[in-house]
N, CA, C and O of each residue as an XYZ file, in Angstrom:
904
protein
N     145.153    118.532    132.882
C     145.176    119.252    131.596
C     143.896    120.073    131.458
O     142.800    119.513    131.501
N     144.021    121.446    131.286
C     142.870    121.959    131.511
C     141.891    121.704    129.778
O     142.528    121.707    128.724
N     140.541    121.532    129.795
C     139.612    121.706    128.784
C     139.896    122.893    127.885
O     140.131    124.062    128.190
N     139.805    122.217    126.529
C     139.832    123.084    125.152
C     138.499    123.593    125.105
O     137.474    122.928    124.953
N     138.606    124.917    125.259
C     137.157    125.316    124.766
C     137.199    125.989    123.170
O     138.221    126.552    122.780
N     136.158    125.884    122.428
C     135.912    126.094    120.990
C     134.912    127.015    121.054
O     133.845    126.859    121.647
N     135.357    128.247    120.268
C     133.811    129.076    120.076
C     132.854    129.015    118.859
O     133.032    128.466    117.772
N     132.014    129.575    119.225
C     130.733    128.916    118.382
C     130.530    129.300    117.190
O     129.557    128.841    116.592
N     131.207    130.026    116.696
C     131.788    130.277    115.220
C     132.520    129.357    114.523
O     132.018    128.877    113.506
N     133.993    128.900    114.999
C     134.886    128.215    114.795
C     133.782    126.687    114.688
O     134.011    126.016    113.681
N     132.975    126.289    115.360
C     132.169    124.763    115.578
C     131.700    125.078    114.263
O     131.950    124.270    113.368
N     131.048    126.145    113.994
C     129.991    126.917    113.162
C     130.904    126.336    111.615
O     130.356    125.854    110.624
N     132.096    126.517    111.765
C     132.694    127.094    110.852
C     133.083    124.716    110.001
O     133.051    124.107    108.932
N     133.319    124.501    111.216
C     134.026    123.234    111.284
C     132.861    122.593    110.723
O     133.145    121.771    109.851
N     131.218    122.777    111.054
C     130.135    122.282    110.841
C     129.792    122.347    109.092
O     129.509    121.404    108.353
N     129.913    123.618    108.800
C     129.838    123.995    107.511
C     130.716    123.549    106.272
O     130.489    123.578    105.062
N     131.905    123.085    107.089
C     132.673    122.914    105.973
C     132.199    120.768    105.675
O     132.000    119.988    104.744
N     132.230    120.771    106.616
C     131.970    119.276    106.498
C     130.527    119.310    105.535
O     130.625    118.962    104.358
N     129.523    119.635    105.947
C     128.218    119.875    105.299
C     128.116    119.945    103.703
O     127.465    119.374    102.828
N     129.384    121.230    103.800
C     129.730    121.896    102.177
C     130.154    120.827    101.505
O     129.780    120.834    100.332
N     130.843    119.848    101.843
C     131.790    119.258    101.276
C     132.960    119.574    100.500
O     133.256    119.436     99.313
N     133.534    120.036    101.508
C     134.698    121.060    101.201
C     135.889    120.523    102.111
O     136.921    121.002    102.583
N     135.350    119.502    102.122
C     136.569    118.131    102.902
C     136.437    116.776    103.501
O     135.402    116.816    104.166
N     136.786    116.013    103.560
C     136.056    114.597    104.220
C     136.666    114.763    105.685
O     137.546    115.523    106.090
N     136.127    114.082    106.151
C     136.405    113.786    107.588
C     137.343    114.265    108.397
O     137.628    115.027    109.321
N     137.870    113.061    107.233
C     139.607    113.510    107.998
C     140.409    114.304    107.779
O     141.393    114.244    108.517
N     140.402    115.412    106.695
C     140.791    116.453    106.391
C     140.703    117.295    107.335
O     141.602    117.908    107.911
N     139.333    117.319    107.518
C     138.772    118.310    108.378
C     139.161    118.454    109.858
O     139.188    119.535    110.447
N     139.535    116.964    110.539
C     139.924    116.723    112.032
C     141.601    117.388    111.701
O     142.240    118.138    112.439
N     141.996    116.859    110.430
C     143.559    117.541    110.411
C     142.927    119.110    110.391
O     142.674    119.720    111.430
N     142.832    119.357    109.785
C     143.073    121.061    108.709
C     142.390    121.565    110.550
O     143.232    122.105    111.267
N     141.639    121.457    110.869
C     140.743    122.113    112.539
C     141.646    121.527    113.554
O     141.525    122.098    114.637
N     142.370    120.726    113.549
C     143.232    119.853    115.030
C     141.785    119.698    115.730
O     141.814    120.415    116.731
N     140.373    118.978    115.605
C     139.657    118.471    116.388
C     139.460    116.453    115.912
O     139.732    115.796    114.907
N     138.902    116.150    117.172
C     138.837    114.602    116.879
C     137.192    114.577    115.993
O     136.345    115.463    115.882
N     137.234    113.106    115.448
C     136.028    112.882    114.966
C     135.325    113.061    115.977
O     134.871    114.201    116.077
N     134.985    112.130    117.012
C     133.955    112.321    117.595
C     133.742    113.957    118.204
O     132.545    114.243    118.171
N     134.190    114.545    118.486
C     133.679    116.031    118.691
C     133.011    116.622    117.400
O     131.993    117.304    117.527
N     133.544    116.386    116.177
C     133.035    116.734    114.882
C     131.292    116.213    114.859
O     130.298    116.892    114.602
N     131.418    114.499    115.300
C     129.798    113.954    115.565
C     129.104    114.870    116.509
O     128.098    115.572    116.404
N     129.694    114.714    117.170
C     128.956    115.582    118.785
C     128.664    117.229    118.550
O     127.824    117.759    119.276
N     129.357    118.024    117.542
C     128.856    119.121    116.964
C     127.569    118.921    116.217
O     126.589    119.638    116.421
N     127.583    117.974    115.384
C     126.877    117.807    114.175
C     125.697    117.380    114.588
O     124.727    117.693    113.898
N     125.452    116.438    115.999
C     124.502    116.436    116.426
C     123.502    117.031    117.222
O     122.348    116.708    117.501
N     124.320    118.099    117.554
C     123.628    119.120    118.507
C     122.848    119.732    117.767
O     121.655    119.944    117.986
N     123.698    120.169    116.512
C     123.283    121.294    115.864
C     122.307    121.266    114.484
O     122.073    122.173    113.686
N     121.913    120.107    114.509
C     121.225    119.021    113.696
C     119.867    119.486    114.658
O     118.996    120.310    114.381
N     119.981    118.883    115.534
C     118.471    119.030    117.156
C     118.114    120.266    117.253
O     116.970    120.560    116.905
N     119.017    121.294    117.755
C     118.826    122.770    118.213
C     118.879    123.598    117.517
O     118.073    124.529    117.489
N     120.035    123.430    116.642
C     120.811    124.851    115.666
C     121.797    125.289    116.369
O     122.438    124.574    117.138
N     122.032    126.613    116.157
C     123.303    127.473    116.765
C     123.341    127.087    118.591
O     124.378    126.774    119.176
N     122.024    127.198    119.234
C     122.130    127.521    120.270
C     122.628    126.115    121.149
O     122.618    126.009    122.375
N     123.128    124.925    120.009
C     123.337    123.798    121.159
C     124.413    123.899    120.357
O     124.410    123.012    119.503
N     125.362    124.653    120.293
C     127.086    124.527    119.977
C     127.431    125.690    120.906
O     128.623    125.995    120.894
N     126.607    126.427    121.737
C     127.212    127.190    123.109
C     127.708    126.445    124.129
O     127.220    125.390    124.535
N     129.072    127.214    124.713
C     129.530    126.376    125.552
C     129.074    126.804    126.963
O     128.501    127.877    127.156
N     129.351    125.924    127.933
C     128.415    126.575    128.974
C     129.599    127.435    129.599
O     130.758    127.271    129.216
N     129.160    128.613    130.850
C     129.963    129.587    131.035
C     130.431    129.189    132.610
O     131.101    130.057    133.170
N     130.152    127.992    133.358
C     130.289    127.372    134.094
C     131.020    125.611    134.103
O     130.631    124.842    133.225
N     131.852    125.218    134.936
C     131.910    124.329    134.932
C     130.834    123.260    135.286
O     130.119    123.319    136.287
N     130.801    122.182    134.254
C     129.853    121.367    134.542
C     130.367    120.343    135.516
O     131.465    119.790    135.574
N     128.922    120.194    136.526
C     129.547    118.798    137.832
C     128.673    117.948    137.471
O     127.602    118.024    136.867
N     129.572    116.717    138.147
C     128.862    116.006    138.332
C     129.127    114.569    139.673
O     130.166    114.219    140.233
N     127.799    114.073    139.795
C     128.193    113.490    140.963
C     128.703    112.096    140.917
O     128.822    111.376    139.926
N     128.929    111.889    141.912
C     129.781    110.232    141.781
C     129.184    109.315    141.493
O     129.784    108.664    140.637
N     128.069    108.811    141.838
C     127.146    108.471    141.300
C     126.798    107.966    139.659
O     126.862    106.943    138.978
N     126.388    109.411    139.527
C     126.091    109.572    137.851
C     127.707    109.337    137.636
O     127.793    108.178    137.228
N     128.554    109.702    137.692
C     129.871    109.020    136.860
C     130.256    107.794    136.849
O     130.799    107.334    135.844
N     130.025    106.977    138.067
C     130.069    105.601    138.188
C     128.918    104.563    137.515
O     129.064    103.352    137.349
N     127.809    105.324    137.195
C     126.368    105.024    136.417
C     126.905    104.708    134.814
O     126.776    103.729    134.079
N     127.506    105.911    134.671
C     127.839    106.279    133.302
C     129.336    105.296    132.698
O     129.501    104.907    131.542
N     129.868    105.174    133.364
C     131.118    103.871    133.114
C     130.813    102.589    132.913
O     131.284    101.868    132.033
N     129.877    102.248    133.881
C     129.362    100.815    134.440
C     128.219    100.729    132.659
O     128.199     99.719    131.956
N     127.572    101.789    132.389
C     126.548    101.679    131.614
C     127.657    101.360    130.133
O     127.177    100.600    129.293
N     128.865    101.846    129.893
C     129.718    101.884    128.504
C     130.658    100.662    128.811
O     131.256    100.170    127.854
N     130.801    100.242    129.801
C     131.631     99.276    130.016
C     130.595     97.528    129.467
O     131.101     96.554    128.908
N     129.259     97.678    129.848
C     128.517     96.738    129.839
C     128.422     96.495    128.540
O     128.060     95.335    128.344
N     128.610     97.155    127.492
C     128.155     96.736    125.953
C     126.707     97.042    125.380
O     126.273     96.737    124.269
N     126.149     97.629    126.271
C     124.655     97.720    126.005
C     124.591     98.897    124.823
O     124.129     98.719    123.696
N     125.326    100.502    125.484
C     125.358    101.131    124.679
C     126.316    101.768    124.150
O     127.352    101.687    124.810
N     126.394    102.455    123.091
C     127.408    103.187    122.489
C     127.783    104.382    123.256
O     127.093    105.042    124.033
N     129.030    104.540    122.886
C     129.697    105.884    123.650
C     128.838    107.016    123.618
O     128.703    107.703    124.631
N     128.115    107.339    122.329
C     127.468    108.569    122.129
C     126.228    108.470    123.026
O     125.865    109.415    123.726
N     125.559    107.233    122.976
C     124.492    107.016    124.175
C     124.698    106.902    125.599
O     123.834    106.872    126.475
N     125.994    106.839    125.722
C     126.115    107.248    126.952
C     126.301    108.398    127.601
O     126.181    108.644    128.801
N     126.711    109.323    126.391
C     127.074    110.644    126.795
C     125.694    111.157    126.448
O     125.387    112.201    127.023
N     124.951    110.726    125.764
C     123.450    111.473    125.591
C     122.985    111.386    126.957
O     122.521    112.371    127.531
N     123.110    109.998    127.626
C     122.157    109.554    128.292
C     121.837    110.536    129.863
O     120.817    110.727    130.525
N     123.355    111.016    130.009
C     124.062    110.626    131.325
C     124.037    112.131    131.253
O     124.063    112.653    132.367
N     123.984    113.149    130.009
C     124.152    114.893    130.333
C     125.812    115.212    130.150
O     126.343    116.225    130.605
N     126.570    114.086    129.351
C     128.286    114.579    129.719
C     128.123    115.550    128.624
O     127.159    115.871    127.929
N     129.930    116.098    128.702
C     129.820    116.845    128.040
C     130.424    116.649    126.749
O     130.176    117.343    125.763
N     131.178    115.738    126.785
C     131.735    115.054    125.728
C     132.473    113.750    126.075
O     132.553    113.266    127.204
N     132.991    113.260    124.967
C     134.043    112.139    125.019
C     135.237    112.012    125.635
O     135.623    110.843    125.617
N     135.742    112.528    126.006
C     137.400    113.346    127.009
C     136.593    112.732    128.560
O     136.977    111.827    129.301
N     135.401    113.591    128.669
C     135.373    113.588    129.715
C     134.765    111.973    130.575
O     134.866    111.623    131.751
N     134.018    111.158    129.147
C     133.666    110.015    129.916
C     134.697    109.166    130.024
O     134.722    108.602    131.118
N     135.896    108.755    128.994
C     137.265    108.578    128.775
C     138.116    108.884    129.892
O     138.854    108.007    130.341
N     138.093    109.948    130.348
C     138.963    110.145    132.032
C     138.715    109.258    133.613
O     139.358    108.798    134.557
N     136.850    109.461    132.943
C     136.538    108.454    134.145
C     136.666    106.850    133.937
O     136.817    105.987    134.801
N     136.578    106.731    132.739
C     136.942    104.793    132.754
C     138.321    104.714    133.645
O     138.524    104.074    134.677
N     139.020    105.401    133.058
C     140.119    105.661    133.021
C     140.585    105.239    134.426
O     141.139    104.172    134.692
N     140.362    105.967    135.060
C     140.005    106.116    136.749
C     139.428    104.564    137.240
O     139.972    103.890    138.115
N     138.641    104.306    136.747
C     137.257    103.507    136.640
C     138.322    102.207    136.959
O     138.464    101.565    138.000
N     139.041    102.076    135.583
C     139.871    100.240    135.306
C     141.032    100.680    136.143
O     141.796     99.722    136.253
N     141.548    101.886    136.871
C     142.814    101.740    137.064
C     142.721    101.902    138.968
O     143.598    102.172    139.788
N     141.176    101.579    139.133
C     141.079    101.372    140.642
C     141.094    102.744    141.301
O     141.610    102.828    142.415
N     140.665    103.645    140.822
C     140.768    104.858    141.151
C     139.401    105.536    141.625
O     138.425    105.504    140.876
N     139.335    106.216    143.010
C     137.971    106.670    143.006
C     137.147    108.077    142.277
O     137.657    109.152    141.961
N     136.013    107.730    142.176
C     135.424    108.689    141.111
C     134.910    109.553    142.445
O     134.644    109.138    143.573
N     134.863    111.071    141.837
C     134.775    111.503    143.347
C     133.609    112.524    142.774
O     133.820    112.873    141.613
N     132.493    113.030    143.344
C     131.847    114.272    142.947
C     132.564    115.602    142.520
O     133.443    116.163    143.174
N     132.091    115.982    141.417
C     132.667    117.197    140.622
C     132.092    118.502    141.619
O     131.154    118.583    142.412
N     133.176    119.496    141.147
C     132.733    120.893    141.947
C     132.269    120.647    143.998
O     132.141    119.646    144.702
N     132.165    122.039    144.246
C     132.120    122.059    145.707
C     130.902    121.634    146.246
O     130.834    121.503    147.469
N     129.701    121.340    145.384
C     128.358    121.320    145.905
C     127.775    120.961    144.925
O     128.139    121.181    143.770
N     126.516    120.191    145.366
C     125.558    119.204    144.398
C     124.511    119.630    145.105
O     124.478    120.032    146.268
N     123.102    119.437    143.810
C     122.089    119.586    144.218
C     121.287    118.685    144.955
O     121.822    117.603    145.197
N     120.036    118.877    145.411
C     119.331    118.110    146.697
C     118.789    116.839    145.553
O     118.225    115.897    146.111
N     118.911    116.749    144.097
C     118.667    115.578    143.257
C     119.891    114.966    143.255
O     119.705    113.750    143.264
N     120.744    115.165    143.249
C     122.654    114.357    143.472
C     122.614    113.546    144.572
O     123.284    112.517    144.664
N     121.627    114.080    145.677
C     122.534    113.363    147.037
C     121.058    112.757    147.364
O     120.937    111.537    147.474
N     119.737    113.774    147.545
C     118.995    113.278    148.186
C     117.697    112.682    147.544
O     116.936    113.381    146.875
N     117.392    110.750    147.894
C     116.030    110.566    147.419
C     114.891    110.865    148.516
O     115.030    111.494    149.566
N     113.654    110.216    147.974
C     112.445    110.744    148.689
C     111.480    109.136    148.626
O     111.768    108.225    147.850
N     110.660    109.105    149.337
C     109.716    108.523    149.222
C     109.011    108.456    148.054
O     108.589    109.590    147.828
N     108.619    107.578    147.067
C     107.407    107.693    146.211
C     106.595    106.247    145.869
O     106.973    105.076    145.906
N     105.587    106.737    145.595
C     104.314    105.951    144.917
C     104.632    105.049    143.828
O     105.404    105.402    142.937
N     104.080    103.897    143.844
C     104.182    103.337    142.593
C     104.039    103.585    140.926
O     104.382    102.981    139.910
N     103.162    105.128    141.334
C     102.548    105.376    139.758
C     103.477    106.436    140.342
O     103.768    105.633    141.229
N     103.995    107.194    140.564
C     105.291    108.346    140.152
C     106.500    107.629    140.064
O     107.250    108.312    139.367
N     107.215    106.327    140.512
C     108.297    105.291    140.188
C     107.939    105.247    138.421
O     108.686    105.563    137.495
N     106.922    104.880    138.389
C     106.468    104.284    136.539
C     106.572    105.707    135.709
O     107.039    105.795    134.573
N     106.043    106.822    136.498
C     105.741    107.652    135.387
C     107.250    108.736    136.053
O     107.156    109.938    136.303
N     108.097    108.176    136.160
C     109.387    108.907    135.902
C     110.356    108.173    135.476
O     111.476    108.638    135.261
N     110.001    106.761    135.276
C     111.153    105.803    134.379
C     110.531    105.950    133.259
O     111.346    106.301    132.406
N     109.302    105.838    132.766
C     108.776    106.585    131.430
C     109.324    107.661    130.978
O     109.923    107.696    129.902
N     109.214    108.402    131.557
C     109.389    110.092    131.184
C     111.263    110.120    130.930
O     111.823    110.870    130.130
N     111.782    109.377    131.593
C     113.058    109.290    131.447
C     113.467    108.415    130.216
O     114.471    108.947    129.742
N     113.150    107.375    129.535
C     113.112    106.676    128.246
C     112.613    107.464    127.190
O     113.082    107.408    126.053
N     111.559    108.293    127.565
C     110.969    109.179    126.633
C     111.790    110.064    126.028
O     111.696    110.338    124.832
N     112.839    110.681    126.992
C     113.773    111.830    126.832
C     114.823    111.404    126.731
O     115.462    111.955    127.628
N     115.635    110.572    126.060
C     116.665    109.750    125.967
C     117.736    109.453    126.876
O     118.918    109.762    127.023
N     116.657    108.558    127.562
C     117.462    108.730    129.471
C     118.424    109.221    129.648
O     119.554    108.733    129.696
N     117.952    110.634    129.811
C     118.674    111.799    130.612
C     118.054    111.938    131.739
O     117.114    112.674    132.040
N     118.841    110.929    132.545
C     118.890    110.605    134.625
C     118.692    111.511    135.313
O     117.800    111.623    136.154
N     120.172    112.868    134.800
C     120.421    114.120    135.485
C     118.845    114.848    135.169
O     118.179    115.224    136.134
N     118.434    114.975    134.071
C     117.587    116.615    134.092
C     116.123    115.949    134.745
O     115.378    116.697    135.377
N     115.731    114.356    134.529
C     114.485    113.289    135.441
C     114.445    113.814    136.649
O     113.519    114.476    137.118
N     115.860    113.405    137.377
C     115.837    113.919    138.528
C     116.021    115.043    139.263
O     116.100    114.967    140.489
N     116.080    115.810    138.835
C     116.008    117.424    138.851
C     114.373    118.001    138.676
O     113.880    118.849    139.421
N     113.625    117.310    137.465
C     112.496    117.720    137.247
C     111.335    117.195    138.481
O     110.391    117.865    138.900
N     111.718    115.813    138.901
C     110.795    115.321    140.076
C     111.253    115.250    141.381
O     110.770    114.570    142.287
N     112.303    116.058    141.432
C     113.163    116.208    142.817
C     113.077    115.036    143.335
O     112.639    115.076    144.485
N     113.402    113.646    142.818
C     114.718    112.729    143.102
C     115.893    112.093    142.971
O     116.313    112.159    141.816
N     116.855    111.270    144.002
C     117.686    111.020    143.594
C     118.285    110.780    142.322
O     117.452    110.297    141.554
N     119.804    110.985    141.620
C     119.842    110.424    140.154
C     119.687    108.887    140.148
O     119.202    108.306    139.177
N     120.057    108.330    141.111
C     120.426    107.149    141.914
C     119.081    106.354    141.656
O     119.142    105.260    141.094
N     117.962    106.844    142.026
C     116.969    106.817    141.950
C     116.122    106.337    140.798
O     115.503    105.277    140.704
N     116.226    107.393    139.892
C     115.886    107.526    138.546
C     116.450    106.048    137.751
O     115.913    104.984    137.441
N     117.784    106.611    137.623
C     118.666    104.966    137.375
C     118.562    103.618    137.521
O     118.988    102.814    136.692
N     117.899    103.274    138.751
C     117.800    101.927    139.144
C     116.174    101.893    138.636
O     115.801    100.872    138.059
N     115.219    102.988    138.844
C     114.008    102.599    137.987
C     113.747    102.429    136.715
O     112.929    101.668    136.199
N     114.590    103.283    136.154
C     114.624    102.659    134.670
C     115.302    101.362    134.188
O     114.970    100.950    133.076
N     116.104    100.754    134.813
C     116.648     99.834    134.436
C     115.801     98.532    134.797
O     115.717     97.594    134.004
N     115.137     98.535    136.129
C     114.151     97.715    136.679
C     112.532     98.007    135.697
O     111.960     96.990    135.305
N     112.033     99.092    135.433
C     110.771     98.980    134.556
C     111.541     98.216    133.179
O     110.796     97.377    132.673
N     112.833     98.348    132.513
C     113.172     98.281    130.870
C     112.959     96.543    131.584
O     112.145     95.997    130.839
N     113.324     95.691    132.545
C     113.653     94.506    132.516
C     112.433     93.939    133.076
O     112.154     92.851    132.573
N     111.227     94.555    134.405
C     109.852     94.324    133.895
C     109.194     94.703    134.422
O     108.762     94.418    135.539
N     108.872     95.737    133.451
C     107.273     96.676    133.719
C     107.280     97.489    135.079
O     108.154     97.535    135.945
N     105.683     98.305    134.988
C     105.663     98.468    136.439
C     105.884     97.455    137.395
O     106.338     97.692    138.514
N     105.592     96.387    137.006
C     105.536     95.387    138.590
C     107.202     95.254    138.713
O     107.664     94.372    139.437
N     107.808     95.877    138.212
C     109.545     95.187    138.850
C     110.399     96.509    139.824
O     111.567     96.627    140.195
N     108.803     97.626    140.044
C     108.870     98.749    140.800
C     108.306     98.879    142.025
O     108.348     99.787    142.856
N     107.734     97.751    141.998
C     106.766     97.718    143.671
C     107.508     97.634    144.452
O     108.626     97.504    143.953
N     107.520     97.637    146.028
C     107.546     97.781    146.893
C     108.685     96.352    147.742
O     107.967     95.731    146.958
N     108.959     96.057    147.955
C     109.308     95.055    148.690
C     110.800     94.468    147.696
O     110.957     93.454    147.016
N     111.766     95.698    148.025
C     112.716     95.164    146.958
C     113.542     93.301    146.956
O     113.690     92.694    148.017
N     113.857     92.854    145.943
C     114.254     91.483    145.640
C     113.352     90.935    145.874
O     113.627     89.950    146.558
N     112.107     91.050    145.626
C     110.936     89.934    145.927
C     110.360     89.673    144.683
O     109.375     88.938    144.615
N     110.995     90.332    143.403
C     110.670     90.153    142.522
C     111.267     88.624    141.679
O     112.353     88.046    141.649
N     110.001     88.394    141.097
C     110.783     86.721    140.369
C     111.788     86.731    139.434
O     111.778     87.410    138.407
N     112.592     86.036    139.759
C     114.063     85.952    139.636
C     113.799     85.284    138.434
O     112.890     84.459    138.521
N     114.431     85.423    137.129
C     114.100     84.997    135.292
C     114.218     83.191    135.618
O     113.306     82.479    135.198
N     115.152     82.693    136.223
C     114.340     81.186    136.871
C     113.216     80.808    136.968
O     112.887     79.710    136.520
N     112.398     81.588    137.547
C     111.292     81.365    138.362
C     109.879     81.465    137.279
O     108.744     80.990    137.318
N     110.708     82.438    136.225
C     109.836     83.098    135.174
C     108.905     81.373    134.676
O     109.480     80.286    134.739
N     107.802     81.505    134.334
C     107.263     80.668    133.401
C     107.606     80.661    131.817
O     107.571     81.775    131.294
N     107.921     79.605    131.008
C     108.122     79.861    129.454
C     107.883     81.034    128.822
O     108.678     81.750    128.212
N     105.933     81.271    129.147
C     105.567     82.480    128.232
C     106.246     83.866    129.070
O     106.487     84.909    128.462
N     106.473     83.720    130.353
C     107.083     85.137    130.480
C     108.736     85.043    130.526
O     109.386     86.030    130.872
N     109.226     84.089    130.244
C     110.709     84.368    129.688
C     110.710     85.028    128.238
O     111.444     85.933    127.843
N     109.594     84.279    127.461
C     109.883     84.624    125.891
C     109.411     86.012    125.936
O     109.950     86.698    125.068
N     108.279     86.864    126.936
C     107.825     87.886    126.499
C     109.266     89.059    127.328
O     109.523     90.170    126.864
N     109.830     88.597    128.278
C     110.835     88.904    128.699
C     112.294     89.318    127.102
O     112.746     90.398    126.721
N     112.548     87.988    126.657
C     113.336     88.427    126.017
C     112.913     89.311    124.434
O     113.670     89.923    123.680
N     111.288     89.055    124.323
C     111.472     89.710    123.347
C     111.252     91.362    123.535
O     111.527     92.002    122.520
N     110.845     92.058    124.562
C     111.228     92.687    125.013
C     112.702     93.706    124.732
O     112.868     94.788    124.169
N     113.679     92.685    125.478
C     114.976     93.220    125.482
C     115.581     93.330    123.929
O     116.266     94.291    123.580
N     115.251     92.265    123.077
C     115.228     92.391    121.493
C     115.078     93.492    120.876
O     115.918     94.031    120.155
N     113.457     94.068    121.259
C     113.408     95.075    120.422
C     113.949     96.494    121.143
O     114.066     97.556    120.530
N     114.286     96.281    122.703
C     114.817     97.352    123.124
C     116.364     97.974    121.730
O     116.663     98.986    121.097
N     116.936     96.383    121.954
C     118.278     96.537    121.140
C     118.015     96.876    119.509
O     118.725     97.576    118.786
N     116.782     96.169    119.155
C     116.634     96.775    117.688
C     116.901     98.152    117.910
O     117.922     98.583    117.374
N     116.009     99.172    118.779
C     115.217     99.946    118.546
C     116.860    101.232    118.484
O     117.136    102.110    117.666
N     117.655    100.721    119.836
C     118.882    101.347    119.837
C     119.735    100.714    118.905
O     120.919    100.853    119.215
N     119.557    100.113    117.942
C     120.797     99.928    116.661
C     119.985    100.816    115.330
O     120.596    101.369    114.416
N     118.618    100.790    115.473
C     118.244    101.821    114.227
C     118.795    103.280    114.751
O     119.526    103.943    114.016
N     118.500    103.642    115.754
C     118.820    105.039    115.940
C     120.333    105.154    115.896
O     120.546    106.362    115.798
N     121.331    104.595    115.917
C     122.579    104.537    116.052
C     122.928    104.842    114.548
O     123.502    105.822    114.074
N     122.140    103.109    113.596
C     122.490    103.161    112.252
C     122.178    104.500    111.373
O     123.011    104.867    110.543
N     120.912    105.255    111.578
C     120.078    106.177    111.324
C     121.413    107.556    111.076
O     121.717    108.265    110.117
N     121.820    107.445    112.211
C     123.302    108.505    111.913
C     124.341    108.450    111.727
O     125.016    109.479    111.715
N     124.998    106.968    111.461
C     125.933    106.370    111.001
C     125.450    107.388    108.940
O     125.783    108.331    108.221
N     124.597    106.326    109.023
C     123.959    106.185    107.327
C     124.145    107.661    106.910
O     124.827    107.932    105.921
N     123.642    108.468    107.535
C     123.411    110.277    107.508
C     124.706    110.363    106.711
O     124.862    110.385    105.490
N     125.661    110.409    107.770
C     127.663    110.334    107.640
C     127.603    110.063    106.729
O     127.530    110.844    105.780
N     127.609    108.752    106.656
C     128.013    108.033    105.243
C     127.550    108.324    103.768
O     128.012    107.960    102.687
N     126.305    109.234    104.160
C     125.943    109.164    102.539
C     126.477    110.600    102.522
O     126.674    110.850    101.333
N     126.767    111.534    103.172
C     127.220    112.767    102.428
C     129.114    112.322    102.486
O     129.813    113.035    101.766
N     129.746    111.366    103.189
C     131.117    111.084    102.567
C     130.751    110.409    100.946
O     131.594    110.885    100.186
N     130.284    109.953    100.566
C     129.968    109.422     99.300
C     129.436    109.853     98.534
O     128.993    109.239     97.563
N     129.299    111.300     98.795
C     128.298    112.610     98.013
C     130.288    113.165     97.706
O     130.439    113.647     96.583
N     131.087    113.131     98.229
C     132.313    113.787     97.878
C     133.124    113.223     97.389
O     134.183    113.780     97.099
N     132.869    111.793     97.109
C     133.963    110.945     96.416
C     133.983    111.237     94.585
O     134.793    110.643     93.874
């Protein structure tokens, strides 16, 4: 089924009326034939950027197998929300992470998008312990977005991915050198289990305020129209 594309007037137009309050929600997904979540996924772009992040791109977007199998495995786990996964990962919307589960539960292989990927898709590199740390940083910083990390430090996405997930669970030292030699949460002593989980605690606080933060937004201008 080929992709609906929307022009940036019509988003423009869909954006405004919701804003205006010149319809609730669901009016609006009827009266436009678009889903909520594309309505969110407008509203948030254009909230960040303005006009210029409701352009559509004039190319098809790829992507590699990898990052699509990253991006399933990451929404399937419960950790994060759909919208954080599509933040995280560079998709382009909801359709498109939805096709790959899809694929994903029904035993189907996820295959690289388009004819050619860049030398960050396929190929990693050697690095240092303090460029491992200071590109799983830089990648948390920017709301782990894998794709544009590894593009910016010319390595693997593959790469990027497994370091951030290894610094979020511990620190630089769970980036050194000598992979699985790291102490296994068994092995942990009391005080570094508890500093371990509290850790992961406030990771999850920190992603349920930002979640709630735009839930609440929604909600108080539907209750500005009642």
């Amino acid at each position: 089924m080929a992709r609906k594309f929307y022009s940036n007037k019509f988003k423009y137009e869909v954006i405004m009326a919701y804003q205006n309050e010149d319809y609730t929600l669901n009016e609006i997904c009827l009266k436009y034939k678009v889903h909520r979540t594309t309505v969110y996924d407008w509203m948030e772009k254009f909230e960040k950027v303005g006009l210029s992040g409701l352009k559509n791109s004039k190319t098809e977007k790829r992507y590699s197998k990898e990052l699509k199998e990253s991006a399933v495995r990451d929404y399937l786990s419960g950790e994060y929300s759909q919208r954080e996964v599509i933040r995280m990962h560079g998709i382009s919307g909801a359709g498109v992470l939805h096709k790959w589960i899809r694929k994903y539960n029904g035993h189907r292989e996820l295959k690289d998008t388009g004819k050619g990927r860049s030398n960050s898709m396929t190929k990693g590199r050697k690095t240092t312990l303090e460029e491992r740390t200071q590109i799983a940083i830089h990648c948390i910083d920017n709301e782990r977005d894998y794709q544009s990390t590894a593009e910016k430090y010319e390595v693997s996405y593959q790469q990027v991915y497994q370091w951030v997930k290894k610094y979020e669970a511990g620190g630089s030292d769970a980036l050194k050198d000598g992979r699985g030699k790291r102490k296994e949460e068994l092995e942990l002593s009391p005080e570094d289990k508890f500093k371990l989980e509290m850790k992961k605690l406030e990771r999850e606080n920190e992603r349920l305020k930002a979640e709630n933060a735009f839930l609440k937004k929604l909600e108080e201008i539907e209750r500005r129209r009642r």
